[in-house]
C-alpha positions as CSV (number, residue, x, y, z in Angstrom):
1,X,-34.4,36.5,23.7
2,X,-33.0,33.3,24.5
3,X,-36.1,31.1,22.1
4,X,-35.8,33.2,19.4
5,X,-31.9,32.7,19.2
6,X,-31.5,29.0,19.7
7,X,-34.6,28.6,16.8
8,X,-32.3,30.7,14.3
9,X,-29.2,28.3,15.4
10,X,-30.7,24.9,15.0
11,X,-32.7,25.6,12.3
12,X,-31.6,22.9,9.2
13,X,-32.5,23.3,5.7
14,X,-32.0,21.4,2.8
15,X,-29.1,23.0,1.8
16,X,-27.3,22.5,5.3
17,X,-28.1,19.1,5.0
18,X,-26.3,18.0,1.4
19,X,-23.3,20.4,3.0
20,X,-23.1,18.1,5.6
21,X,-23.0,15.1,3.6
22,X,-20.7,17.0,1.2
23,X,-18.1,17.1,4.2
24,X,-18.8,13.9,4.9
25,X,-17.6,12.5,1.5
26,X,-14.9,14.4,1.5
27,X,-14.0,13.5,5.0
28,X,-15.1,9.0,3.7
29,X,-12.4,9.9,0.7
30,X,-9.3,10.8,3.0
31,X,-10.0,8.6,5.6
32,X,-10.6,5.4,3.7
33,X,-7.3,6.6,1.6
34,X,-4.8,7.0,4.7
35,X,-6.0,4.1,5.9
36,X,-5.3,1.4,3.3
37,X,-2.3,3.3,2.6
38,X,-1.6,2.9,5.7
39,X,-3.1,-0.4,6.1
40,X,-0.3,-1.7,2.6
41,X,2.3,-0.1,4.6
42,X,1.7,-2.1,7.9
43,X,1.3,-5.2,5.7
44,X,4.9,-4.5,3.5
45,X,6.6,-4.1,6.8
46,X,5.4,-7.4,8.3
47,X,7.0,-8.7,5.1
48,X,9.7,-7.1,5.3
49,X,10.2,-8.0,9.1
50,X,9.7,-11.9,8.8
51,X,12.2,-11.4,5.3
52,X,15.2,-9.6,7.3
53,X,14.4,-12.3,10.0
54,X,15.4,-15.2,8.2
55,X,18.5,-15.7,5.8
56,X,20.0,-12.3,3.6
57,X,20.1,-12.5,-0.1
58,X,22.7,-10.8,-1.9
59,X,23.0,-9.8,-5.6
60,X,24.9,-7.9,-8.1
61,X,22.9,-5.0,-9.0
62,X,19.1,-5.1,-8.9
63,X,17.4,-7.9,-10.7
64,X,17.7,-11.6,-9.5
65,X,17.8,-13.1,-13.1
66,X,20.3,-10.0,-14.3
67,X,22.5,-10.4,-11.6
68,X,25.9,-12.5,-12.0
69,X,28.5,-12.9,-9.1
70,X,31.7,-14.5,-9.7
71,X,31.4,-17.8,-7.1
72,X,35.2,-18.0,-7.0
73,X,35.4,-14.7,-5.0
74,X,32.4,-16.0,-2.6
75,X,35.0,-18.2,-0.4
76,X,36.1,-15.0,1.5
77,X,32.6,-15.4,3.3
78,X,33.4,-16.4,6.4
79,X,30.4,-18.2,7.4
80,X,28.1,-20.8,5.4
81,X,26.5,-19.6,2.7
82,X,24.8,-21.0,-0.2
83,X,24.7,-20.2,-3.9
84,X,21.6,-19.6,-5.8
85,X,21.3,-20.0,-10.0
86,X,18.2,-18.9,-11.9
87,X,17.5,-18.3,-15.4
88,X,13.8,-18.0,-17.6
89,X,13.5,-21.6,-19.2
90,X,10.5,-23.2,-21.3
91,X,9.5,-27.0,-19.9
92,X,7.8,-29.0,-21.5
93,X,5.9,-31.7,-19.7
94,X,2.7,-34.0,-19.9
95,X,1.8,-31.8,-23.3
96,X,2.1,-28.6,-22.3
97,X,5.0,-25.5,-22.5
98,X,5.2,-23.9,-19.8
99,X,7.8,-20.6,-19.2
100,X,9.7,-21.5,-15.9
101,X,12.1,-20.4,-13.7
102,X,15.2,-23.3,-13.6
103,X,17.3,-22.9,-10.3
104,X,20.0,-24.4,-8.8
105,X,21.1,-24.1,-4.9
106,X,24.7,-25.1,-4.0
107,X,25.1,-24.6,0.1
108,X,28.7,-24.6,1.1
109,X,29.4,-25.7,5.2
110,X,33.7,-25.1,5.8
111,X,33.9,-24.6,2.2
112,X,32.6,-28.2,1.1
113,X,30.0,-28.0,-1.6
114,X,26.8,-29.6,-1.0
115,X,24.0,-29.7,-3.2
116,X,20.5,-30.7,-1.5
117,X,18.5,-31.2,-4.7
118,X,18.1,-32.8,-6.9
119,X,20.0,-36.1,-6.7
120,X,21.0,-37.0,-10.1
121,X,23.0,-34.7,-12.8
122,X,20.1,-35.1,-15.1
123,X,17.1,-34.8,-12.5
124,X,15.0,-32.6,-12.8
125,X,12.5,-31.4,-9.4
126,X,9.5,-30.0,-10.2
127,X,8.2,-27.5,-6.8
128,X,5.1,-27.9,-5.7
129,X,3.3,-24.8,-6.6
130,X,4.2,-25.8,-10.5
131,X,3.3,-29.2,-9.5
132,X,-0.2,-27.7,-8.9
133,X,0.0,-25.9,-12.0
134,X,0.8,-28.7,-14.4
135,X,-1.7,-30.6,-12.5
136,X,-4.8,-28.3,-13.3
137,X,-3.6,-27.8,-16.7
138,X,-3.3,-31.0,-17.9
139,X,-5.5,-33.5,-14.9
140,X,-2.0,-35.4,-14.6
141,X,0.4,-35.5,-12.3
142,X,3.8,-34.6,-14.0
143,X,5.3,-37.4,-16.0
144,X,8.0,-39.6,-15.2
145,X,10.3,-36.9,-18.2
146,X,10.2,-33.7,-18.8
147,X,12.2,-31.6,-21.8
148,X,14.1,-28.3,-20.3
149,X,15.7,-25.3,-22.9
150,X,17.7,-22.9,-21.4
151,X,20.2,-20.4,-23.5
152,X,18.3,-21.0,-26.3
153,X,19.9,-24.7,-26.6
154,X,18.5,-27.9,-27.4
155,X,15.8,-29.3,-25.0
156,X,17.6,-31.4,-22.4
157,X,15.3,-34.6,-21.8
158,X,15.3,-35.1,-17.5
159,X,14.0,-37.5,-15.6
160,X,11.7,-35.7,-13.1
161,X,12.4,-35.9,-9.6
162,X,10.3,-35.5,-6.1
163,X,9.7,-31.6,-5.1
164,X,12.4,-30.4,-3.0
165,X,12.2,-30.7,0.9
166,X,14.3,-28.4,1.8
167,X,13.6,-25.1,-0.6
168,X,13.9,-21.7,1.4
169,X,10.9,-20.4,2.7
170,X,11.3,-17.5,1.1
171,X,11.6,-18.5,-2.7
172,X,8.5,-18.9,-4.5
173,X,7.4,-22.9,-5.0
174,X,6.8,-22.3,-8.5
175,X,10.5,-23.0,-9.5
176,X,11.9,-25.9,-11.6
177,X,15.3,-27.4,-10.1
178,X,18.2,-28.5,-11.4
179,X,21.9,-29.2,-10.2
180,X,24.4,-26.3,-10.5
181,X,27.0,-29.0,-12.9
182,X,24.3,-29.3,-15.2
183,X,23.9,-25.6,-15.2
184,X,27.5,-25.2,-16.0
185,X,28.0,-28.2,-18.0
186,X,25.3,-26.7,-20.5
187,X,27.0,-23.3,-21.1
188,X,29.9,-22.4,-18.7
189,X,29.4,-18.7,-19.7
190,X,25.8,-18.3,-19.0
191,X,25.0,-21.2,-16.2
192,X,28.2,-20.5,-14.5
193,X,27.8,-16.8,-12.6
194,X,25.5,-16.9,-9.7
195,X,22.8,-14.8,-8.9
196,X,22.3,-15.1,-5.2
197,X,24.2,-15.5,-2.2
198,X,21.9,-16.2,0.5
199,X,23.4,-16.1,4.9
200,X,22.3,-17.1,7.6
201,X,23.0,-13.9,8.8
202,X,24.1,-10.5,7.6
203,X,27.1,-10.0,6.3
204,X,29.7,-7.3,6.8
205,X,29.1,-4.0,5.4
206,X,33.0,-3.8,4.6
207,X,32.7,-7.0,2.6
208,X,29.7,-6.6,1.1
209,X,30.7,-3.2,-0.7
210,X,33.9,-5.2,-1.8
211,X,32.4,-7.9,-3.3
212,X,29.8,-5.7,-4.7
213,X,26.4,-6.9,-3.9
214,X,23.5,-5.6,-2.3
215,X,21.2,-6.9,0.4
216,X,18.0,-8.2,-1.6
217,X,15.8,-6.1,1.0
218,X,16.7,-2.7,0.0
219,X,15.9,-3.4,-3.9
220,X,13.7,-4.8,-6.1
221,X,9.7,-5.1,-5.4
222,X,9.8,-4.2,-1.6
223,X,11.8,-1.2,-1.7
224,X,10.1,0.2,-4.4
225,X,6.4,-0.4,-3.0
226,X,7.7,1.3,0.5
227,X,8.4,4.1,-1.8
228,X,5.7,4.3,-3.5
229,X,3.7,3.9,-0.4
230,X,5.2,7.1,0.8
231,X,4.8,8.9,-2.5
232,X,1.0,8.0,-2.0
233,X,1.0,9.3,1.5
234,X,2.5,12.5,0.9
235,X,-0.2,13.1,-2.6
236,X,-3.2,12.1,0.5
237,X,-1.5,14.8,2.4
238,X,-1.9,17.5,-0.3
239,X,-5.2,15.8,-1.1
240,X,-6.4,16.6,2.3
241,X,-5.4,20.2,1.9
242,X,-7.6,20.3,-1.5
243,X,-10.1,19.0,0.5
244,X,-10.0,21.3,3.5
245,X,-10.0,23.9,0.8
246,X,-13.4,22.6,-0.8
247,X,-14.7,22.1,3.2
248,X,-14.1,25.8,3.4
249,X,-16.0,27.1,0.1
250,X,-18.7,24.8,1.6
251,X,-19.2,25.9,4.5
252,X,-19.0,29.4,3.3
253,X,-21.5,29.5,0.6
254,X,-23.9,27.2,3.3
255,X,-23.7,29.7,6.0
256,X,-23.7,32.7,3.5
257,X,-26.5,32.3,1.9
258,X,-28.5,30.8,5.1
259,X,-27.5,34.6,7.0
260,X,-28.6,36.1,3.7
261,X,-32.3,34.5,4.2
262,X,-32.4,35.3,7.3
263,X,-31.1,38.9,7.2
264,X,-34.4,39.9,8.3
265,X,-34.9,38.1,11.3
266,X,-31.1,38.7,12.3
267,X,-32.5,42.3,12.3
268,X,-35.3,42.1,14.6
269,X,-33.1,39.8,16.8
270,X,-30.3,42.8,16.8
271,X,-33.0,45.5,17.4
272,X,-34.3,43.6,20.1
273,X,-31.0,43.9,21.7
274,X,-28.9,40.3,21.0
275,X,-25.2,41.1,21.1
276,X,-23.7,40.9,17.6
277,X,-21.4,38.4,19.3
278,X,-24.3,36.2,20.1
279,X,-26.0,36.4,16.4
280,X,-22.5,35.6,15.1
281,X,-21.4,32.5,17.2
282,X,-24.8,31.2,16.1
283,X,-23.2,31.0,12.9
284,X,-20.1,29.9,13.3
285,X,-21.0,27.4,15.6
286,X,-23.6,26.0,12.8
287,X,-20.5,25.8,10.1
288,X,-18.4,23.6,13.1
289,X,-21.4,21.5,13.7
290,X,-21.7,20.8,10.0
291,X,-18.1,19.8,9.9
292,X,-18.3,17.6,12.9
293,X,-21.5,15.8,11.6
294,X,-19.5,15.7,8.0
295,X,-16.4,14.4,10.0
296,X,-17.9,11.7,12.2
297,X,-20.1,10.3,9.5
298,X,-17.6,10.8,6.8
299,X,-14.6,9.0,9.0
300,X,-17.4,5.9,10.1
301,X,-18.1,5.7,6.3
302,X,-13.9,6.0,5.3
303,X,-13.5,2.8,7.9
304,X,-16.2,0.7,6.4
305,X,-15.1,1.2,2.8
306,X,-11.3,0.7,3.7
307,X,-12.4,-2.6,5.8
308,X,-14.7,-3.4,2.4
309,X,-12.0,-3.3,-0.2
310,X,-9.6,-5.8,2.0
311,X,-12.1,-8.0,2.9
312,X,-13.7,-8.5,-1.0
313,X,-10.2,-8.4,-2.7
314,X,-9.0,-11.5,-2.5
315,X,-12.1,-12.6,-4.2
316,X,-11.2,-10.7,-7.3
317,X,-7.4,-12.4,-7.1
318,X,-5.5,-9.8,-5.5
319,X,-3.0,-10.6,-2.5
320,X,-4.2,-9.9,0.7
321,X,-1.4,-7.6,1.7
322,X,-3.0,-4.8,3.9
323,X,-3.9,-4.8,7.6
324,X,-5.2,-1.9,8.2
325,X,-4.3,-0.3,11.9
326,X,-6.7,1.5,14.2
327,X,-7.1,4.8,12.1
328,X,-6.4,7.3,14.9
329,X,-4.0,9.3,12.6
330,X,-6.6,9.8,9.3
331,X,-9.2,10.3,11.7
332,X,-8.0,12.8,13.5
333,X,-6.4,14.6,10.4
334,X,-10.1,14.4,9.0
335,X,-11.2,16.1,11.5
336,X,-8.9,18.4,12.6
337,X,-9.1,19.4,8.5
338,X,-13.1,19.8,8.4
339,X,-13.4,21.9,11.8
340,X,-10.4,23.8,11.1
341,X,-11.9,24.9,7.2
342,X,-15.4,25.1,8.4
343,X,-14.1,27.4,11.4
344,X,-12.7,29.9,8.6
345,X,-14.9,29.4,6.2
346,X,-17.9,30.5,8.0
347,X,-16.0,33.4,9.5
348,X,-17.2,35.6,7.1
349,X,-20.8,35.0,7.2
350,X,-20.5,35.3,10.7
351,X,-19.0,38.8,10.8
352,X,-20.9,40.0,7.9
353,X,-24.2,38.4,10.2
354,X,-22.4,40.8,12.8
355,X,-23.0,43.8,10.8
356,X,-27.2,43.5,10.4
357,X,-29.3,46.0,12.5
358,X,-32.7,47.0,12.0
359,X,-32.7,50.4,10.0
360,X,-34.0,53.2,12.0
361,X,-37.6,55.0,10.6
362,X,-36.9,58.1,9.3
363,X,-38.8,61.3,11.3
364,X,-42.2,62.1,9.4
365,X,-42.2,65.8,8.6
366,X,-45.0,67.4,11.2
């Protein structure tokens, strides 16, 4: 009894087969997912981590370049601070117009005013990453003038100074810079709000809320790609539920119609006396082992393609922001999904496998 059992439970057809490697793309598809998903949100809190680390920007509302704070009401900071101007400009230099961000940075130490760049009123330092620019743009390195407009003025002619030495690490090097007096002295109404307060350290909530700012790190990009990240985690979720669903219907229609080709030989098997619990774990034991081949291959498969698209996108230009974590979590979802489906969906084939005996011969008439 025993031969003729285990040759009905590991016998693989074609059909078995692409169900396998159905569940198994399924299974690639959510595991690759939850992992760069969770992969961008590892990498967004590393960001975040070394941002909140160093000094905390405040502005007024949510945009850097909307935002205006009155600096007069900045001296009830208690500690050193500095103030930070930026507004869209067009530069002109060595032939070419280039849209730029102009800053200034004022840093205040027991309420004296220092600025730390540039030198002169009417200097004009150019960062390095827009040295770079103007560079491969032109095969020059940027002249000894340059011609700003801001407001919507005339262009102001500069002289162009050395790249600033002591930028904060965590604004871009792509800025133009300017004094704050020249700022001011070119429209008081426009170049005279600030847009940034940057500490050392965080400020009290108390006087934060009364001066009406908000820490940089809860706004703007990074706290709307931690949402979104989240948003995409919970749509993976309900895509793993459409795909448990689909796992299901697979294994059903796989183990269905294989006990409906073999009706005949589940017959003989029951007349010979197998227990109908036997003839129907073969079954259901053939949908789980279908899952866990779909699983394991499908999961190796997710991890490889996941690993692919980090490793080749910074080829095609975009940032390298994901490290992805060991993926026990979509792993384990995947295959706690394709055992748990497979399990119910071959239920029914198994019972209805269950139910086949041999019909008894009718009694010939004497």
């Amino acid at each position: 009894m025993g031969r003729p059992v285990l040759r009905l439970a590991t016998r693989i057809n074609r059909r078995t087969r692409w169900t396998a490697w159905a569940i198994a793309l399924a299974c690639m598809v959510l595991v690759g997912s939850l992992s760069l998903v969770d992969g961008l949100g590892a990498g967004v809190d590393s960001v975040t981590a070394r941002f909140s680390a160093g000094p905390t920007v405040y502005l007024h509302g949510d945009d850097l370049l909307l935002s205006a704070i009155d600096e007069n009401a900045l001296t009830a900071i208690p500690t050193d601070y500095a103030v930070l101007r930026a507004h869209m400009g067009t530069l002109a230099v060595n032939g070419l117009t280039l849209q730029v961000v102009a800053a200034s940075l004022t840093t205040y130490h027991a309420g004296n005013a220092t600025v730390p760049f540039p030198a002169g009123p009417q200097d004009l330092a150019i960062d390095t990453g827009l040295r770079h620019e103007i560079e491969n743009a032109s095969g020059l390195a940027p002249g000894a003038t340059a011609n700003l407009t801001l407001f919507g003025l005339p262009a102001q002619s500069l002289s162009v100074a050395a790249a600033p030495s002591a930028r904060p690490a965590f604004l871009p090097d792509t800025w133009a810079w300017v004094r704050a007096d020249f700022l001011l002295g070119l429209s008081p109404s426009q170049g005279g709000p600030a847009q940034a307060v940057v500490t050392p350290a965080p400020l009290n909530a108390a006087l934060v809320a009364r001066l009406g700012l908000s820490p940089l790190q809860t706004v703007g990009a990074i706290g709307f790609t931690q949402a979104s990240i989240a948003e995409a985690r919970s749509v993976l979720l309900g895509l793993g539920g459409v795909l448990a669903v689909i796992i299901g219907l697979l294994a059903y229609n796989a183990i269905g119609l294989e006990v409906h080709l073999r009706k005949e030989e589940i017959r003989t098997l029951r007349s010979l006396g197998a227990p109908s619990s036997t003839v129907a774990a073969v079954y259901e034991g053939k949908a789980l082992v279908l899952a866990l081949l779909g699983a394991t291959l499908g999961s190796a498969l997710g991890v490889v393609v996941a690993h692919g698209i980090v490793s080749f996108a910074p080829l095609l230009g975009f940032p390298n922001l994901i490290f992805l974590p060991l993926p026990l979590v979509p792993v384990a979802l995947a295959f706690a999904l394709a055992l748990g489906a497979a399990a119910l969906g071959g239920l029914v084939p198994a019972r209805r496998a269950m139910g086949l005996v041999r019909p008894s011969r009718e009694a010939r008439p004497s």
